[in-house]
N, C-alpha and C positions, 0 to 999 in steps of 0.2 A: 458433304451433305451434313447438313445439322438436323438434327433431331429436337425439335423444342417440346418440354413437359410444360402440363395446363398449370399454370399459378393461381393466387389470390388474384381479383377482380379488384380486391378492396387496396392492394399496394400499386397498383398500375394506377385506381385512379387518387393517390394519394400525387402520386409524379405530377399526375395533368392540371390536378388542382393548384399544385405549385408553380409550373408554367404558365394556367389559364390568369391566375391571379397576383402575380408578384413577383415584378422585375428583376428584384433582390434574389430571390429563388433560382429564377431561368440563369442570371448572371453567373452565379457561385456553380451552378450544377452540370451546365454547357462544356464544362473541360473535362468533365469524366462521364459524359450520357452518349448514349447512342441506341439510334434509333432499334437497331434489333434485340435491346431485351426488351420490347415490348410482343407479348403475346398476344392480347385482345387487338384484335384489328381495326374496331373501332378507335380506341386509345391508343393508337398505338396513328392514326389519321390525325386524332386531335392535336397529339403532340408533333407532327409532322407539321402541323398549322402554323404551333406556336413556335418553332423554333425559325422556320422561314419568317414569322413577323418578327421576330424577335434581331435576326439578323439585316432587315429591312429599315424596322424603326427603333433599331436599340432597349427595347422597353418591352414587357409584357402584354398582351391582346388585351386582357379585361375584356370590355363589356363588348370590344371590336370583334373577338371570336363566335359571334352571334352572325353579324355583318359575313364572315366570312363563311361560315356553316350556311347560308343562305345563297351563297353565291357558289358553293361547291356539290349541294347537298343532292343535284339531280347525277353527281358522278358518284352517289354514293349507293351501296346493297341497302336493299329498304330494311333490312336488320340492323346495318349501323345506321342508316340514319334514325331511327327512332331510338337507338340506346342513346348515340349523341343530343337529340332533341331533350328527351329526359335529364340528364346527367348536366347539361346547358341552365335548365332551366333550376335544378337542385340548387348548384353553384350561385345563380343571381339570385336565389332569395334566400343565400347565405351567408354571402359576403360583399363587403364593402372591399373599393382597391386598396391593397396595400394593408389588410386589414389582418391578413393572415398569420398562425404561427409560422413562420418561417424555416426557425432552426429546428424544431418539432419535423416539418413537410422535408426538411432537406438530410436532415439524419436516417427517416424512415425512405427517400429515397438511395440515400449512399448503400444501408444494407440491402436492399434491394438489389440493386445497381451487382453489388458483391455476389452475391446466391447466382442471378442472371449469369454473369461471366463463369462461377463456375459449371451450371449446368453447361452450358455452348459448350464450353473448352472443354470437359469431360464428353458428353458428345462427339464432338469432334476429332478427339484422340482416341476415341473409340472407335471411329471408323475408321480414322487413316490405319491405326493398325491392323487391322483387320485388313487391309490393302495393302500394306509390309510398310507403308512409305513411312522409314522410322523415321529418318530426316525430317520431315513436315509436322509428324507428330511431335518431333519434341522444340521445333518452332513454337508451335502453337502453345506448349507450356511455358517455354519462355515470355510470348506475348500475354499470358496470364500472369506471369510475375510481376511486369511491368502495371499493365493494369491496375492490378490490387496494391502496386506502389500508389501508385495515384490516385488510386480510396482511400490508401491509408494518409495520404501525407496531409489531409485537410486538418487535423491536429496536431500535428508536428512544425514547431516553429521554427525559424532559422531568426535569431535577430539581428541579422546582418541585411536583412532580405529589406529594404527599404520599402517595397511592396507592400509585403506582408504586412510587415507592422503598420504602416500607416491604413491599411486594410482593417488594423483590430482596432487601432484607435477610432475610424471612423465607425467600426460596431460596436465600439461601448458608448458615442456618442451619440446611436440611434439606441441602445437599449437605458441611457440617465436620462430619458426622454419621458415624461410620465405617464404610466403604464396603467398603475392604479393608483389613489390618492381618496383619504376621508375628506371631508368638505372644513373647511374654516380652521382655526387653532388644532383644532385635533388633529386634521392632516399633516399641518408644519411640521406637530410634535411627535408625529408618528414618522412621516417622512414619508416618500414616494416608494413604493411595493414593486418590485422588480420579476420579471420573469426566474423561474428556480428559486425565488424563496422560500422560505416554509416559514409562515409569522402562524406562533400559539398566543391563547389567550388563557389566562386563568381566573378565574372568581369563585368566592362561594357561591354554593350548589342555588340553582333556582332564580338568578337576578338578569339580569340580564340587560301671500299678497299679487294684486289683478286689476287688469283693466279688461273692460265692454271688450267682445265679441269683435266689431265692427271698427274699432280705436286701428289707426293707419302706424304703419312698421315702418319707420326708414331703414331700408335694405342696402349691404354695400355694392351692389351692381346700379343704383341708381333707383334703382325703383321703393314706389311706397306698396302698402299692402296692407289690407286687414289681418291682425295676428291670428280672427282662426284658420285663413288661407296659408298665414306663413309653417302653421301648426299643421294643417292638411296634407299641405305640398313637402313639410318636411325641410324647408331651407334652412339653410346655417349661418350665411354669411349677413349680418346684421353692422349696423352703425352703430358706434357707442361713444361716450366720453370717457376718456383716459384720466389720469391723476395730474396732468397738467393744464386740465379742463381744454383739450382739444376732442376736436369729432376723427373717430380713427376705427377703423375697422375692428368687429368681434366674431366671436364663435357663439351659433347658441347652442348650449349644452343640455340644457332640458327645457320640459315644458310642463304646463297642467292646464287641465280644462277644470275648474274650480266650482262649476256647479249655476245655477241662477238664485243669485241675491239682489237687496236693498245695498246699493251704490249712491254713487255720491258724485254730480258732476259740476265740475271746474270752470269758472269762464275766467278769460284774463283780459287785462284794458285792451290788446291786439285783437280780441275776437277768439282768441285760441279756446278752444274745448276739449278736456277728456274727463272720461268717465270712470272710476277707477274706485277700489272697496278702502274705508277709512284707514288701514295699516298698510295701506300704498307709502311708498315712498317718493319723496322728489326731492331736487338741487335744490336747496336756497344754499344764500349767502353765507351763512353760518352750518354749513353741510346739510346731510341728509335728514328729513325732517317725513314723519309721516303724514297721513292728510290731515287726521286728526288733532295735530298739531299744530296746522298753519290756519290761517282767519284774515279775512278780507284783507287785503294793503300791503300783506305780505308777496314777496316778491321768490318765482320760481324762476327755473334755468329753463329757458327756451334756446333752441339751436339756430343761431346767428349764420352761418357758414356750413357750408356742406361741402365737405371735400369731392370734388370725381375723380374716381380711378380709372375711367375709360378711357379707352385711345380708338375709338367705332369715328367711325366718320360717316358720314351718310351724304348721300347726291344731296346738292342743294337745293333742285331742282324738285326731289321729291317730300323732302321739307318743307314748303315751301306749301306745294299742293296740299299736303295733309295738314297745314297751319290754316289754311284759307279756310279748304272744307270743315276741319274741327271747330271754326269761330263763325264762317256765314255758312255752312254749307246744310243741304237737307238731307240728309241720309236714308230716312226712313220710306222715303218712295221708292217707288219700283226703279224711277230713273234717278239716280244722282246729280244734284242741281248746287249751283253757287249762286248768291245773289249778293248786287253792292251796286250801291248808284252811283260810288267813283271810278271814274273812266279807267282812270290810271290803276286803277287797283285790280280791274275788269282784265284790263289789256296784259298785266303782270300775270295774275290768273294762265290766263290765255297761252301765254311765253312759255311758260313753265310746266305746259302739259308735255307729255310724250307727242311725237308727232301723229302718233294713227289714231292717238284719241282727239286731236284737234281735228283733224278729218270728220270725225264723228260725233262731233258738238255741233250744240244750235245756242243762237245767242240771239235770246231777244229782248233787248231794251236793257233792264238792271239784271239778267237771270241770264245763265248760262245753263243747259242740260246737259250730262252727257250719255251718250249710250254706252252700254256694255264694251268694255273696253281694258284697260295696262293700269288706271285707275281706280276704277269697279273693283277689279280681283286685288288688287292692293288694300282698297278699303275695306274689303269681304277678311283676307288673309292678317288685319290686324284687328278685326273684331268692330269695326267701329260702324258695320254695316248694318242699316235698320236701326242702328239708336237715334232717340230723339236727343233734344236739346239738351233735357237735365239728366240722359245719360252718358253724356261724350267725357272721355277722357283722352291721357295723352298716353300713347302705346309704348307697351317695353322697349322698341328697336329706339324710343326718344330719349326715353330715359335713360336708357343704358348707352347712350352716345356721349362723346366726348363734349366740352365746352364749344368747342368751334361752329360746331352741327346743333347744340341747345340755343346760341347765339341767333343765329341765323330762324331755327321754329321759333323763339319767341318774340324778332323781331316782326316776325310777320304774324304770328299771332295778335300782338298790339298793332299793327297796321288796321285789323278789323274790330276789334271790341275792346281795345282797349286808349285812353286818352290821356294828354297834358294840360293840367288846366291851372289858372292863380285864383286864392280867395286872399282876401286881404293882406294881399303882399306873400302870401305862401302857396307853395307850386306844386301840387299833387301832379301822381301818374299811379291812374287805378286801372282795372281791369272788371269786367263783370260779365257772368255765368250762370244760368240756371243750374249746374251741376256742381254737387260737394266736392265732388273725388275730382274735376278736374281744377278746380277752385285750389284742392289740396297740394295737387301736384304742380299748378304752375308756384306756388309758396316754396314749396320746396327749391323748384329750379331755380326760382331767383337766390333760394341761399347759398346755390353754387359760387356765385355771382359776389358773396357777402352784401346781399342787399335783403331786409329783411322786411315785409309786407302786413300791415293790417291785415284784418278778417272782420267783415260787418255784412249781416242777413237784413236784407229788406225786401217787404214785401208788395209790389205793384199788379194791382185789380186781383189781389187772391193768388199770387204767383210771386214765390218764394226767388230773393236772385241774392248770389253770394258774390259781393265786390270787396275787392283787393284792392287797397289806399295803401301808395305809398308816399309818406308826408315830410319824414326829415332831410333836409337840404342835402344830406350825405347820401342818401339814399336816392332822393331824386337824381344828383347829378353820376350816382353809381349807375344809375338805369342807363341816362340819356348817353353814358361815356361806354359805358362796357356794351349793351345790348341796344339802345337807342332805334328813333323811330323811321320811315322810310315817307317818300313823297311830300304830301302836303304841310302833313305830322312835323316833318325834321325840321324846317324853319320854324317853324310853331317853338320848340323844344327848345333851340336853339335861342332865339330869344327868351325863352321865359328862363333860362339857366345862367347868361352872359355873366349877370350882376351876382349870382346865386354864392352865398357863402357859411359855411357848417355852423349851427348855431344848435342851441339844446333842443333837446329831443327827449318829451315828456314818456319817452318810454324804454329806449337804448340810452340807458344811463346807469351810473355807476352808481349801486346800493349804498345807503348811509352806512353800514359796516363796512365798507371797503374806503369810503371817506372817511370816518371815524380813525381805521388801523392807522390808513395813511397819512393824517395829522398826526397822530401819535408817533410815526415813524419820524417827522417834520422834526417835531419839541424835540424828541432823544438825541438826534445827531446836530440838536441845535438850530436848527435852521427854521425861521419865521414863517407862519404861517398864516401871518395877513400880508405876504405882498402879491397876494391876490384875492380882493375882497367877499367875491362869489366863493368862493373855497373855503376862505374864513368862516363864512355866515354858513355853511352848509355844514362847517367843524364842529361851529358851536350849536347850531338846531338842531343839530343829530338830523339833516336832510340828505336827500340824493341829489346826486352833480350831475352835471354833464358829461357826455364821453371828450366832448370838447376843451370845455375848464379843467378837468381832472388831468388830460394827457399835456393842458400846458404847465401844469403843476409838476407835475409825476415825470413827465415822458411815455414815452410811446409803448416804451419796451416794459410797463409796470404792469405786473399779473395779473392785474385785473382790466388790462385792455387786450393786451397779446395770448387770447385763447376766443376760441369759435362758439360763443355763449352769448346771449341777451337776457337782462334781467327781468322777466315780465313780472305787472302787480295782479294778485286774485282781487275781482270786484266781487265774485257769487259764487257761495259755495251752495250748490241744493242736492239734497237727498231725492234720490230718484228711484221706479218702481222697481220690480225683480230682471234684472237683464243677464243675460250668461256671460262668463267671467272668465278671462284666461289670464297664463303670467308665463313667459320664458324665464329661465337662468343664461345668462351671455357670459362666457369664460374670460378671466381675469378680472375686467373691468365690471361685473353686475351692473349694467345698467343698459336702456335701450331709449332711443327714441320713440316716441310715440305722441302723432298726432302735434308733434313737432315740440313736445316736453321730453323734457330729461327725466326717465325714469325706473327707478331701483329694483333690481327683479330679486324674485322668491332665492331663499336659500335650499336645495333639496334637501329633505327629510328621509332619510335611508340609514341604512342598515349597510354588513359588507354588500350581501346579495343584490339589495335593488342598486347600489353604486356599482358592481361588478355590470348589472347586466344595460345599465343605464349609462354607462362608460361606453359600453359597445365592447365589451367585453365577453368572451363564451364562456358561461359559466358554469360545473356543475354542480348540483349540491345534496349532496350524501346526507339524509336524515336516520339516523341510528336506533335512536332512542324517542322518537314520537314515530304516530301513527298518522295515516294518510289527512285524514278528517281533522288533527291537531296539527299538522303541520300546515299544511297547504290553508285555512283562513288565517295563519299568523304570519304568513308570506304575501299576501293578499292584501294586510289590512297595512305592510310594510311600504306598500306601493300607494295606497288607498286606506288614509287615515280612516277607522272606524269607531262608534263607541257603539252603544247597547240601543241607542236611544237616539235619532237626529236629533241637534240641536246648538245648542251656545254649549259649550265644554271650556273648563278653565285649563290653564297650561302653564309651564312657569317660564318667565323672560328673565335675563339679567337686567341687574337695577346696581346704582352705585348708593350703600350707605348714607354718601354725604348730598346725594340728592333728595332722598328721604327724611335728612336731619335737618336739610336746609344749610351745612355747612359748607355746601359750594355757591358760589358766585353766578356759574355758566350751566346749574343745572336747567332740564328740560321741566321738570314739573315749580308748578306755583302754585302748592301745597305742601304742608308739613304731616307726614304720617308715621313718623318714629318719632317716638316719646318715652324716653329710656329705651327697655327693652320689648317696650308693647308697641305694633303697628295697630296704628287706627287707619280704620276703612271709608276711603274719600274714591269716589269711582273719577273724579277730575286728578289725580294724580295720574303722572304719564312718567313708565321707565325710563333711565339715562344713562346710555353709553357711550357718551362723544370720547371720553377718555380710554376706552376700552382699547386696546390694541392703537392704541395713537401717539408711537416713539418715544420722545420725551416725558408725554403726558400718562406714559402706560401703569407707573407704578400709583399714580394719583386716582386710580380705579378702585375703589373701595367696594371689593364685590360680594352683591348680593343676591336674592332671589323673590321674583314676586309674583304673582299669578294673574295672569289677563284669561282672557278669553277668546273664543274663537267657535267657529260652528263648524261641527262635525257632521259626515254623514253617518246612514243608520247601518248596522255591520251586519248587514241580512243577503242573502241571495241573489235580492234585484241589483241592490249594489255590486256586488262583485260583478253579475252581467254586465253592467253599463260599464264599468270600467273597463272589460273584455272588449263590447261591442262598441265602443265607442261617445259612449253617451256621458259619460263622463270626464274623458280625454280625446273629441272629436274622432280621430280612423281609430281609439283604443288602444289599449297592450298589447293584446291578441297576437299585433303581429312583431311586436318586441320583443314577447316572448318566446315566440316560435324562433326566432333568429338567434338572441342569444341565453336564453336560459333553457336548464334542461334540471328537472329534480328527481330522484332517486332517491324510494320510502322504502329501510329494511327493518323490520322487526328486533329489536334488541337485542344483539349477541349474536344475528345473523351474520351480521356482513363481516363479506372477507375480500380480502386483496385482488384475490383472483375473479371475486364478481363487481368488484369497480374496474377492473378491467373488461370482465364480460360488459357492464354497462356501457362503456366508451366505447369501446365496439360494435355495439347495437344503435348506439346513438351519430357514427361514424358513416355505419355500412346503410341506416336506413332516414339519415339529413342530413350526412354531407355533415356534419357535426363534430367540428376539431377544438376541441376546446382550451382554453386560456388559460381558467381560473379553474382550481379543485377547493369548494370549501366543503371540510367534514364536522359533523356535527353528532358524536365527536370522537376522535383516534382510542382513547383508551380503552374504548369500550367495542374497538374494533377485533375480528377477528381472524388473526395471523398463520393460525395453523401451528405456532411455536408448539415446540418438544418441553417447554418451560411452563412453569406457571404460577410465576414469580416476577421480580422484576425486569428481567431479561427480556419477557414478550412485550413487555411494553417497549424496551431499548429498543426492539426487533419495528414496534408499529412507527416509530420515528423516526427507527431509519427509511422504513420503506415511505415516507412522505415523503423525506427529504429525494428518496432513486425515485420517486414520481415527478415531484419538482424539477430533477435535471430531463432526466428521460423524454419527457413531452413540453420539456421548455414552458413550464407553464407558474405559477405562482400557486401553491397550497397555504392555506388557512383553516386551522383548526382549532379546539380548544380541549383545556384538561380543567383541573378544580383545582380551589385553592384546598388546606387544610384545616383544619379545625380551630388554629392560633388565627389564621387569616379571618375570619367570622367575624375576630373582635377588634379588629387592626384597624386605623385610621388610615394607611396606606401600604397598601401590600409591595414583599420583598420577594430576594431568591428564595428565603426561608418558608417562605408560605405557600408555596408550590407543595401538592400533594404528590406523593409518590416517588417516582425514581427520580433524582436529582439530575441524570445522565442526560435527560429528554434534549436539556438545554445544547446538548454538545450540536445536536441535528436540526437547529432552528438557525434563523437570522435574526429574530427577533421573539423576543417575547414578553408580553404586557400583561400585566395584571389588574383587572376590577373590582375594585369596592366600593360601598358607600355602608353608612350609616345606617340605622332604623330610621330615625331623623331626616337624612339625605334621600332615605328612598321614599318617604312619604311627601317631599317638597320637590320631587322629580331629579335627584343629583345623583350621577354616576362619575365615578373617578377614575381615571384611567393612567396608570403607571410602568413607564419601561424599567423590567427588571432584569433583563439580558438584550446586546445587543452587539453583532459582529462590526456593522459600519456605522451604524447610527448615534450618532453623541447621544448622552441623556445622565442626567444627576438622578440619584436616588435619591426615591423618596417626595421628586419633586413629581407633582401631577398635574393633569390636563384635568378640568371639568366637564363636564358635560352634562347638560339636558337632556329629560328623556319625558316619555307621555304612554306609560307600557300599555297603561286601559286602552287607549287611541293605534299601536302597534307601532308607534316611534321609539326606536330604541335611541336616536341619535335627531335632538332639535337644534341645539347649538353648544358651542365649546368656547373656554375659555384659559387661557395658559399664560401666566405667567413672567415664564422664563425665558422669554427671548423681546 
């Protein structure tokens, strides 16, 4: 007989949180769990769940545990099922998979796990004795020995155990995975933050871009998207260009909804359009260039080629139908109808229904109807049911199909509205649609294809139609060979291509700077650059070539033919009215398609806090020393630039010297505003960092600081609600915040150790709330309880960050003050650390802040490692950084040096 005592509720579901949520967890914890120390009945079902899936499908339930509580839930007491309903639903709006502290969840289960076995087995020996049965009784000690061998042995290594170790290797290659990280130079030089660290900071006391709404996303599942849908829905997986200018999948890492301003929209000689605010960025030829910077004739990076990752295949048959009815069909009546006054096209139609809906068609003369049917609710279940003409598009299940299955929808799509035709010896194949968005998506599909399509609006009897001309020889004969036409169409094609040979193409051609390099490339190694005359004359006009001429020059494999880009020209830049404005950040690469441009996303503006919780990060943060009302709008305005006042607000950018003096050759501005030591004030002057962090070119960065401007919102009330609710960031913070930030305001000299633990516990037991990140604000002034009151308590509050740090597996960040030498210091050392010198013994890292009178009035803060267990770092040497305190950016941009 066991006798079981009631436990914590809050350690049992610490267990289930780590089964419900993380493979890693259920794996490691399986060899020493069993089911009977669980006491709650409920939790004690759930984990019975997971352990059955887990030995089924090798892997943790996640979001499947929902699926299964659903299908078990009428065998349950209506008491657990409603705890489990609850506790289910805690969980999914707390975590993401995989997202959990692990070693935190499996530590606090192993002691667990320990207490449990001892209760049973005392129990248990309690009663056998009592029965005399000594024998039994001192079995069952025995199997507690064993037991607690195997709690304990999870830190005890054998390095013989070829397991083991490659077991640890593999978990220090998930924990150099990055965890946390600052954004740009500053991160490099700080390096990536690891679970158990404790990184201090010291300083003296007291210092401390967007396109249109509606602009379409290329997504890496195939599909395009308006970015506030991709910003709504929360998606991640985005298309980007790499450093070897190919199209390659990204991450997006953040977002902003930017407000509604005066924009600025783009058209290019292909017809391409986007709408985008003047410090947008985009590809040219000579790198990233803002809009501000480029002017008619100039030439942007358009996406030539679209990689697909799919492997979907779809009936042909149903392809096929949905091709017909998307180009002739009527959707919008009660009965679904196709019309075409080619027979053969008629009869194809016909062929390619389901049988019980040809049963239930009527066909008279050019029109087929059908009724309610396998058709109907397909066309109902992709949405395209009831749209008229200039609403039809092409559905996810198309987009997201492999080549084989896009082949085939868009063969038959040009069987109906789309033709091959010659004008003076040149052989288009267009396509034309009353609708934008499906206009946009067949563009896209063909640049699966590497075939790249015009865009031109006309308008007939008052009625807007958006046709696709596709004109250069390479292109046509790409059409007619890869995707090509069916029945009457294909001899049609077929002749007009026989004689068809690749010739220039006033628009897929090689920029005069790519011709320019590569004549210069020619002279150096020698080699003549007229023995091809078109090449020559294009060397010396400073003109754009051919992709034709250039690759008989070059070869095929020269970098500027072997990457997935077209160089499109701006014909019309126009200023346009107030429209609402978003911009993602895409990880590694910054940059995203849009609208079928290559273009450069925002850098986040944050603080530790907003990167901790915008990481996806749990974070909590301990306020010390401000009050609820001081802290909480200076966390607010961290997230949501604020000033006093909406309006234009100046800010400072990096600028190089020598584009200012006019001593460089490649600067971006073409004006002179340094004149000795006086800048004169030219608003045509444009910053220049092409050399900024650009390898060889890095030390040729002459840096310096200059002030642009920017429009602010106003730092009041309504603001901070729309940021909450949405109206500033589409679905808002609100629910960010709830997921991973958590802040705690103690009055100065209150807090003590034991109520940041009371916190976590409160934040644990009533959201499911484990958290990642500790940042305190700040240690020294915390209280310990020490018998000291001297240096020692403070040795006492360092060590206890650092048994935080291990204990809950999580990353602590906090900060002390520099000293009174440090005030006047150009760059802060060990020595200017205030107080107990010993702090250092209990950090990983620790940095120090200062700037100048000077530096803090031009926006410059300096940032210096002056203690470091793994991190290289030279004394002395510093990271820069931008700040905008009035606005609440602590961090704009950084600048280093040394690597």
């Amino acid at each position: 007989m066991i006798i079981e005592r009631s436990v914590s509720v809050v350690e049992e579901k610490r267990v289930v949180t780590g089964l419900i949520t993380s493979t890693q967890f259920i794996k490691d914890i399986i060899p020493v769990f069993q089911l009977d120390y669980f006491v709650n009945s409920y939790l004690k079902t759930i984990a019975t769940w997971c352990v059955e899936f887990y030995a089924e499908h090798s892997k943790a339930p996640y979001k499947h545990i929902s699926d299964i509580f659903d299908t078990e839930v009428l065998k349950l007491k209506e008491s657990d099922s409603e705890l489990i309903s609850e506790l289910l639903k805690q969980l999914s709006e707390q975590y993401d998979e995989e997202s959990i502290n692990v070693q935190y969840l499996k530590d606090c289960a192993v002691d667990y796990f320990r207490k449990r076995e001892l209760e049973i087995v005392v129990n248990n020996v309690s009663v056998l004795k009592e029965k005399g049965e000594y024998d039994e009784a001192e079995d069952e000690i025995n199997r507690f020995k064993k037991v607690t061998l195997d709690l304990d042995s999870g830190n005890l290594i054998n390095l013989g155990d070829v397991n083991q170790i490659m077991e640890i290797y593999r978990k220090r290659e998930e924990e150099d995975k990055n965890f946390f990280q600052l954004p740009g130079d500053l991160g490099r030089y700080l390096g990536n933050y690891k679970r158990g660290d404790v990184v201090g900071y010291y300083a003296p006391a007291k210092r401390g871009k967007c396109v249109e709404e509606n602009s379409l996303v290329y997504l890496a599942d195939g599909r395009i998207m308006k970015i506030k849908d991709v910003v709504r829905l929360g998606i991640s997986g985005i298309l980007c260009m790499d450093k070897k200018h190919n199209i390659v999948k990204g991450k997006i890492t953040d977002w902003m909804y930017s407000g509604e301003k005066d924009e600025y929209e783009i058209t290019t000689k292909s017809g391409r359009k986007i709408i985008t605010s003047k410090d947008h960025k985009f590809y040219t030829p000579t790198g990233w260039k803002r809009l501000k910077e480029l002017k008619v004739d100039d030439r942007v990076a358009m996406s030539k080629f679209i990689p697909n990752f799919s492997d979907k295949f779809i009936n042909p048959k149903k392809l096929k139908i949905l091709a017909y009815l998307i180009a002739d069909g009527h959707l919008a009546n009660k009965t679904i109808s196709f019309t075409k006054y080619s027979t053969e096209i008629m009869d194809d139609f016909i062929n390619n229904l389901p049988k019980s809906d040809a049963y239930r068609m009527e066909r008279e003369g050019k029109e087929i109807r059908l009724h309610v049917g396998k058709v109907t609710k397909f066309i109902k279940s992709v949405g395209l049911k009831d749209k008229l003409s200039g609403d039809k598009f092409i559905p996810d299940i198309v987009m997201q199909s492999n080549n084989e299955s896009m082949t085939i929808f868009l063969n038959t799509l040009f069987i109906c509205d789309g033709s091959i035709w010659m004008d003076r010896n040149c052989v288009h194949v267009d396509y034309s649609t009353k609708s934008h968005m499906l206009a946009q998506q067949i563009l896209c599909c063909l640049n699966r294809f590497n075939i790249f399509g015009k865009l031109r609006e006309k308008i007939v009897n008052g009625t807007t139609y958006y046709e696709i001309i596709i004109s250069s020889n390479q292109g046509v004969l790409d059409f007619v060979n890869k995707i090509g036409f069916s029945f009457h169409k294909a001899a049609k094609a077929k002749e007009f291509v026989k004689d068809l040979i690749p010739k220039r193409d006033y628009i897929d051609c090689i920029p005069k700077e790519f011709v320019k390099e590569a004549g210069d490339d020619l002279i150096a190694r020698g080699l003549p650059i007229a023995a091809n005359e078109t090449f020559r004359k294009a060397y010396k006009d400073n003109k754009h070539l051919s992709r034709f001429t250039f690759s008989k020059v070059m070869g095929f494999d020269h970098k500027a033919l072997n990457n997935d880009l077209l160089w499109d020209s701006i014909i019309s830049i126009k200023r346009k009215d107030k429209v609402k404005m978003y911009d993602i950040s895409v990880e590694d690469n910054h940059n995203f398609i849009s609208d079928g441009f290559i273009v450069h996303n925002s850098f986040t503006l944050v603080d530790h806090y907003k990167h901790a919780v915008l990481q996806k990060r749990k974070t909590i943060f301990w306020s010390v020393e401000m009050t609820q009302t001081e802290i909480t709008p200076r966390i607010m305005k961290a997230f949501q630039p604020m000033i006093e006042e909406a309006g234009d607000y100046p800010f400072p950018v990096f600028d190089c010297k020598k584009n200012q003096s006019g001593d460089c050759s490649d600067r971006a501005s073409g004006v002179i505003i340094l004149d000795g030591d006086e800048i004169i004030d030219d608003p045509t002057h444009i910053p220049c960092t092409k050399c900024k962090g650009q390898g060889i070119h890095l030390h040729e960065f002459d840096v310096t600081i200059y002030s642009s401007s920017i429009f602010r919102e106003a730092d009041d009330i309504f603001t901070v609600r729309d940021l909450l609710e949405g109206k500033l960031r589409n679905e808002g913070m609100a629910n960010t915040f709830n997921k991973y930030a958590r802040l705690s305001v103690h009055p100065k000299y209150t807090l003590t150790y034991d109520k940041m633990m009371r916190d976590i516990e409160i934040f644990e037991a009533k959201d499911g709330f484990i958290p990642d990140i500790f940042i305190i604000d700040y240690v020294d002034i915390l209280d310990v309880g020490s018998k000291f009151d001297d240096y020692r308590a403070v040795d006492e509050a360092w060590k206890l960050m650092a048994r935080m740090a291990g204990e809950f597996n999580a990353l602590v960040i906090t900060a002390t003050q520099a000293n009174k030498e440090g005030h006047k210091a150009t760059a802060l050392d060990s020595t200017h650390q205030a107080g107990f010198y010993g702090k250092n013994q209990h950090v990983n890292m620790m940095c120090g802040l200062n700037q100048t009178p000077a530096e803090k009035a031009a926006g410059i803060l300096k940032y210096g490692i002056t203690e470091a267990r793994s991190q290289p770092f030279i004394p002395g040497v510093q990271c820069i950084c931008l700040q905008d305190i009035k606005a609440g950016q602590v961090y704009l941009d950084s600048y280093y040096k040394g690597f």
